[in-house]
N, C-alpha and C positions, 0 to 999 in steps of 0.2 A: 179737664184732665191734665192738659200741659203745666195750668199753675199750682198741679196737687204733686204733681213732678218734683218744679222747682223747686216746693217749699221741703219735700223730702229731700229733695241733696242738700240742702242747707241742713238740716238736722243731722244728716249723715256725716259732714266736715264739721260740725258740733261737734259730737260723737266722738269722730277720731283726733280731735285736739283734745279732748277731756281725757276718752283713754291713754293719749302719749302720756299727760300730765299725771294722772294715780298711778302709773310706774311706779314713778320717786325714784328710782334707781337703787334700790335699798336691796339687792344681789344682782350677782354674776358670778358665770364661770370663765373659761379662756376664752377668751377672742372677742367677749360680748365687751360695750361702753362700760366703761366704769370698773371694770377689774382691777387694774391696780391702785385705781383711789381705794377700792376697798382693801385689797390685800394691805397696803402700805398702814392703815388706818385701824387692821384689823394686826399688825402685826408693832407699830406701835403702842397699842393697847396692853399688848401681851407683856410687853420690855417695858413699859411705865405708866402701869397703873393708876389710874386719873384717882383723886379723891373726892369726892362731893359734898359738899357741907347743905344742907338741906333742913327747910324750917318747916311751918306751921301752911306755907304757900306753896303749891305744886312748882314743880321744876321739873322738865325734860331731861332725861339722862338717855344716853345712848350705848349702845352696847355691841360689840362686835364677833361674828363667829364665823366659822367654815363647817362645810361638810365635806365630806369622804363620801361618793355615791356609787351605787353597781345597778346598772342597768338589769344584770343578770340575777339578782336578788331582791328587785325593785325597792331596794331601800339607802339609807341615808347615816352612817356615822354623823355627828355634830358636836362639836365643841366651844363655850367660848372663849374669846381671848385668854390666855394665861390660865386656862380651867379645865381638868378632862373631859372625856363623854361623857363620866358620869356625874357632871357639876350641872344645876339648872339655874334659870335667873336669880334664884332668889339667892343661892349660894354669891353671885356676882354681885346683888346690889348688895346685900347685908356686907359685903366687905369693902364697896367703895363707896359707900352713902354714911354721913357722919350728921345726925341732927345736931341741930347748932345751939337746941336749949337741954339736949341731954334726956330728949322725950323716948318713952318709950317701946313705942314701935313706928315702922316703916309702912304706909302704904301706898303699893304702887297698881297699877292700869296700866298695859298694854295700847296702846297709842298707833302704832304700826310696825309688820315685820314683813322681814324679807327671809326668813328661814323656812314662812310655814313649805315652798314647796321643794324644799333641801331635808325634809327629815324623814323618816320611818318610812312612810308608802313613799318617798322620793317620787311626789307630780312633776317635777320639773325633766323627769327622766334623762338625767345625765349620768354619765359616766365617768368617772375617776380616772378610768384607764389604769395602765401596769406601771405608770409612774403616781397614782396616787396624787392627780393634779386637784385641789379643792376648791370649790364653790365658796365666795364669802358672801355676806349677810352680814347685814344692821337689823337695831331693834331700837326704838322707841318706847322710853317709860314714860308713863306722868309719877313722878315721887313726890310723896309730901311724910311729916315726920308727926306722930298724936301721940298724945298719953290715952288716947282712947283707941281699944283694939275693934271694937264695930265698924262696919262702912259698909255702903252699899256700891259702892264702884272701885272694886280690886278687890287685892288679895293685903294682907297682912301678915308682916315679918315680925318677931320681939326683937327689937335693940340691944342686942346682947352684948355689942361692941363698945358703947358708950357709958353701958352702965359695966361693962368690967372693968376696961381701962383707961376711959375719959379720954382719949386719945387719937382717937379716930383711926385706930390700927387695928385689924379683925387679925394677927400672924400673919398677913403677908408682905414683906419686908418691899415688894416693888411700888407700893402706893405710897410710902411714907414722905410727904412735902410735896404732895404735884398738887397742882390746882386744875380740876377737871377743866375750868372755864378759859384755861391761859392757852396765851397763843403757841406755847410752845410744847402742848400736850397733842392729842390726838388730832389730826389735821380733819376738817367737816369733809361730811361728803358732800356732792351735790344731792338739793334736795328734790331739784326740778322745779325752782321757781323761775329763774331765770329762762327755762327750756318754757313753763307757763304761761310769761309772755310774750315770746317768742312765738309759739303758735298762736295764739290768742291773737297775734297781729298778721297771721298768714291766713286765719281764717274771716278777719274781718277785711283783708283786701279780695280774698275768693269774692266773700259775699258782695261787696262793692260793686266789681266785676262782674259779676253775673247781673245785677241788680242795674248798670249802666247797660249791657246787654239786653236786657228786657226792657228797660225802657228805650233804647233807642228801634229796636224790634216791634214795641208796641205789640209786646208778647198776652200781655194780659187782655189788651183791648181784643185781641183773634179771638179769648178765649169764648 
């Protein structure tokens, strides 16, 4: 029984260094880690528009937003970067994704978000309050660029921007010359790798520790 114990609290510190790690940090609202890396990230998005040049090879692109929430209406205004409430992703990628051979459509997959619990039923059940303080969020695309509009993993946009004006400008004049990938565009979030292993090395001196404990105890030999 003792050693059906032990081996259950080792899974259990498994467990909670796996759950710290699928966080990712990808929202917050006031006072929680990582809010103003988002705010800051989500707010230069909005003042300078990254561009993406995007080929035949999937690429990450990331995406930033806030919610507006009422506890008393259980829901979620959300906007992102530089976009109203009523603009969705694909309004956002279709005008910062530019394929680099002039292919015809865009498609993208959903990779990770941190919005799902900032919108409409607002799970995260927060509150804006009377100053209208916002929750921000990251998104995770996988983008790649085809002249074939079939696929079975995403959605599909038509490239309307490359075949009107070659240019990699959809009208909005805040994207024009930034290089999504440069150091002096949207600063990263943390992604929680480094938080990754960090635990991963707090769990493996637990285990140690317990495991020198047991052997010096001659825990297993009682059993």
């Amino acid at each position: 029984m003792r050693k059906k114990t032990i081996i259950g609290l080792f899974i259990i510190m498994a467990f909670i260094g796996i759950k710290e790690v699928s966080a990712d940090n990808s929202s917050a609202y006031p006072g929680q880690p990582h809010y103003e890396t988002l705010k800051s990230s989500y707010n230069n998005f909005k003042s300078n528009l990254p561009s993406v040049t995007v080929s035949s090879t999937r690429k990450t692109v990331t995406l930033y937003g806030q919610s507006i929430c009422s506890t008393e209406t259980s829901s979620c205004e959300y906007n992102y970067a530089g976009y109203t409430v009523n603009d969705n992703q694909e309004d956002v990628i279709s005008d910062i994704v530019s394929c680099s051979n002039g292919e015809k459509y865009i498609i993208y997959q959903s990779t990770g978000s941190g919005k799902d619990a900032f919108k409409d039923d607002n799970k995260a059940n927060y509150d804006s309050g009377p100053n209208n303080e916002p929750a921000y969020w990251s998104e995770d695309y996988s983008v790649q660029c085809s002249n074939d509009n079939t696929t079975s993993n995403g959605e599909v946009i038509e490239n309307e921007k490359d075949s009107n004006d070659g240019n990699g400008s959809n009208g909005n004049g805040s994207n024009a010359g930034n290089d999504y990938n440069g150091s002096t565009t949207v600063p990263p979030v943390d992604t929680g790798v480094e938080t990754y292993y960090i635990i991963l090395g707090i769990v493996g001196l637990l285990t140690y520790g317990l495991m020198a404990v047991v052997k010096k105890h001659n825990l297993f030999k009682k059993i």
